[in-house]
N, C-alpha and C positions, 0 to 999 in steps of 0.2 A: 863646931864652926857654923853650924848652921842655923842654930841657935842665935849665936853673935849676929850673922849677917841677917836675917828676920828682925832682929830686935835691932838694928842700926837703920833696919828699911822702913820699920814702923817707924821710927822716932822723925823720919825725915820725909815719910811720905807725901806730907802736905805741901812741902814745899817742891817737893820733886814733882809733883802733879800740876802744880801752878808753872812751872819751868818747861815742862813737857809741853802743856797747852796753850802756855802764853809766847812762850820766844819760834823764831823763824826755824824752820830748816836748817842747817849749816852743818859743814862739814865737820865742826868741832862738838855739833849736837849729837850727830853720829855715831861720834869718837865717846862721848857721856853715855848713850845709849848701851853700846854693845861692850865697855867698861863697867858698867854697870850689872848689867844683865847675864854674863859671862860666868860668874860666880852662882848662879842659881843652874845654870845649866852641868856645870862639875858639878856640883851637887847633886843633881839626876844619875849623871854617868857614876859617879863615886858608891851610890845606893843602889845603882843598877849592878855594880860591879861588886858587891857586898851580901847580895839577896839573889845573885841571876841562877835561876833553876836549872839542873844536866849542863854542869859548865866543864868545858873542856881547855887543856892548857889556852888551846889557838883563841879560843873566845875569850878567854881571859885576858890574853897579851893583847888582842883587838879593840877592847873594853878600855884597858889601861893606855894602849896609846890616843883613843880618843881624849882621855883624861889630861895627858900629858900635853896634847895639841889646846885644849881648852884654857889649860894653867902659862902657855907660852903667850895664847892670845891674849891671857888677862893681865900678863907681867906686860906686854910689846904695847898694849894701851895706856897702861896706867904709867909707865915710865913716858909716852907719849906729851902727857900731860904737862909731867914736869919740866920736859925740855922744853915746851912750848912756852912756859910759867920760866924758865931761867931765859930763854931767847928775847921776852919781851922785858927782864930788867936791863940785860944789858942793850936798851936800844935797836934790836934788829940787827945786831953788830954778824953779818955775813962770816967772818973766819970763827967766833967763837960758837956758829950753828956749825958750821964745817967739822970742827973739832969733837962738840956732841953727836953728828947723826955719824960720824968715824967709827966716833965711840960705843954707840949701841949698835950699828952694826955688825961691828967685831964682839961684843957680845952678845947678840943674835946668834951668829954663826955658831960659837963657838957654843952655845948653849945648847942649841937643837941637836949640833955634833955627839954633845958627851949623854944629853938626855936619852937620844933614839939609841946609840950605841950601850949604854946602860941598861935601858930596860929590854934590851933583846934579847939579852941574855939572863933577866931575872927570873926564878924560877917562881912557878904557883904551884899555890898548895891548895887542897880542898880540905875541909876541918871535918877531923875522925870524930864529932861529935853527932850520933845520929839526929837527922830531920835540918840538920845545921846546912846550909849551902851559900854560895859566895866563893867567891875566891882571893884566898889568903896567901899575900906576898913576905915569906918570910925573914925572906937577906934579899939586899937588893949591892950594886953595884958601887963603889968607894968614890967613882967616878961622881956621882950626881951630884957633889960638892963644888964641883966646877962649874953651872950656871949659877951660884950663889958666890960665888966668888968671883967672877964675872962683871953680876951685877952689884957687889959692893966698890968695886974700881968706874962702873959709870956713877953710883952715887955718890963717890968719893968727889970724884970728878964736879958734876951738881954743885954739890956743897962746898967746893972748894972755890968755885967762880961765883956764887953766889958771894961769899966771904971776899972775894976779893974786888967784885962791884960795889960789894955796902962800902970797902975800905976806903977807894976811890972818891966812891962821893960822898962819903962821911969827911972827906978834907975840903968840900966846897958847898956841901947844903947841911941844914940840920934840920930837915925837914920830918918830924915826928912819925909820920903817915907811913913814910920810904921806912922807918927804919922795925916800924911793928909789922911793916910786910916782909921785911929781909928775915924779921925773928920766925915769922910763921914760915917761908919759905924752909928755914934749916929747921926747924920742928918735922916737919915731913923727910926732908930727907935724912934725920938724925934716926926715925924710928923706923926707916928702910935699915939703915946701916947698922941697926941695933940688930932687927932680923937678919940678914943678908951674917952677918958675924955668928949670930943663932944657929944659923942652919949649916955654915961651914963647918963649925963643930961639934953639930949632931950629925954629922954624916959623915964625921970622920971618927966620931968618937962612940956612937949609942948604933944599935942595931936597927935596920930598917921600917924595923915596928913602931920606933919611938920617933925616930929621925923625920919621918915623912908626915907624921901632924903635924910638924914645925912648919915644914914643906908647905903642907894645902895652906896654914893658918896666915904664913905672911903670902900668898898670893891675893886672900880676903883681905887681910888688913892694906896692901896695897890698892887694893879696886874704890876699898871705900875713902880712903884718903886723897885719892886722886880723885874720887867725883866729890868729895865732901868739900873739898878744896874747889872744884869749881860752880859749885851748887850755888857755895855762901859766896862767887864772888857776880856771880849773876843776879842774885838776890840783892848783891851790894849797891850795884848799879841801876838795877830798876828801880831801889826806895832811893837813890843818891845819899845811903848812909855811910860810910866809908868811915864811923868814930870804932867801931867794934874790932878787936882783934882780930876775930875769926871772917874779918868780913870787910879787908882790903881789897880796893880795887883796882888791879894793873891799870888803870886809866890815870891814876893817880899821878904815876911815872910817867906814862905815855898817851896822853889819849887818843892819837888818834890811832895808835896799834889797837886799843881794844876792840874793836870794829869787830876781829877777828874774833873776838872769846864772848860777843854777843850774844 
């Protein structure tokens, strides 16, 4: 995984460096920033929690819930994004935000509930291989299939008003542009809901050892899709290219909302 995300970070470094030094402050830059960089930091704690030397249950379970707190920050942003990215097809439309921030708040809740309650009770193990240290989590709780199920019912959710905006105005424009951005819009949330289905049934079905790479791998694949997605659409609007797929620009739909994803 860490591998993937290095080699996702080189490929895109150039432009993210131009993005970082050339656009303004904003609150949505923030949101890119600590989306982004979230992922590198599990990554410490995950090696730290793999290699930590005279480790003891308690530092174990300490270790692990930094980890867990890391992996919530990086799902709570990167789904940020999205809703922000479905708020501004459908117009600003006030009840259909209402209805999404409902939505991940209840699975917020409901994720942090079964997460922290899960891993309190997970036991660690130290590996009977001499000079070997880290701390090895060998069954973990049946429970942690419920923040992945959770957040398949908000990307359902997503993807389903997404669909139901193109449908709308696919009956009154045919406007090309709206409709390669609807395609990339459910491209993202198609290979949340790919994951998010992954991980319900590794975690109901495979033992903790296997189920939890699933785990970290779609927390990555979401960080980077959420910034990659807003990288190319920053990029899109300072060249004013808007022919490329990958490099629609919500201003297309709305221009004067884009102010906001500037």
């Amino acid at each position: 995984m860490a591998t993937f995300w290095t080699y996702d970070y080189a490929c895109s470094i150039h432009e993210e460096g131009i993005f970082l030094f050339c656009s303004r402050w904003r609150v949505v830059k923030l949101l890119y920033v600590i989306t982004r960089y979230v992922p590198f930091l599990l990554f410490v704690a995950h090696l730290y929690l793999n290699f930590i030397p005279d480790e003891t249950s308690d530092t174990c379970q300490f270790v692990n819930n930094i980890c867990s707190c890391l992996s919530l920050v990086s799902f709570v942003r990167s789904e940020c994004f999205f809703i922000l990215r479905t708020y501004v097809l459908w117009n600003n439309n006030k009840v259909v935000l209402a209805v999404m921030l409902s939505t991940f708040v209840t699975a917020f809740a409901g994720s942090v509930a079964a997460v922290f309650s899960a891993t309190a009770v997970a036991p660690f193990e130290t590996s009977l291989i001499p000079g070997i240290t880290g701390c090895y989590q060998s069954s973990g709780s049946m429970k942690l299939f419920v923040p992945y199920l959770l957040l398949f019912g908000l990307e359902l959710l997503l993807i389903s008003l997404t669909l139901t905006c193109a449908i709308q105005t696919w009956r009154i424009t045919n406007n090309r542009s709206y409709v390669a951005m609807v395609k990339h819009n459910i491209f993202y949330y198609a290979c949340g809901l790919v994951f998010s289905i992954v991980n319900v049934l590794t975690s109901l079905l495979l033992d903790y050892a296997y189920s939890g790479m699933f785990q970290d791998f779609q927390c990555i694949i979401h960080a980077i899709l959420a910034t990659r997605m807003y990288l190319h659409l920053w990029h899109a609007e300072r060249n004013g290219d808007f022919s490329a797929f990958t490099s629609i620009s919500l201003s297309d739909l709305t221009p004067t909302t884009y102010t906001e994803f500037s």
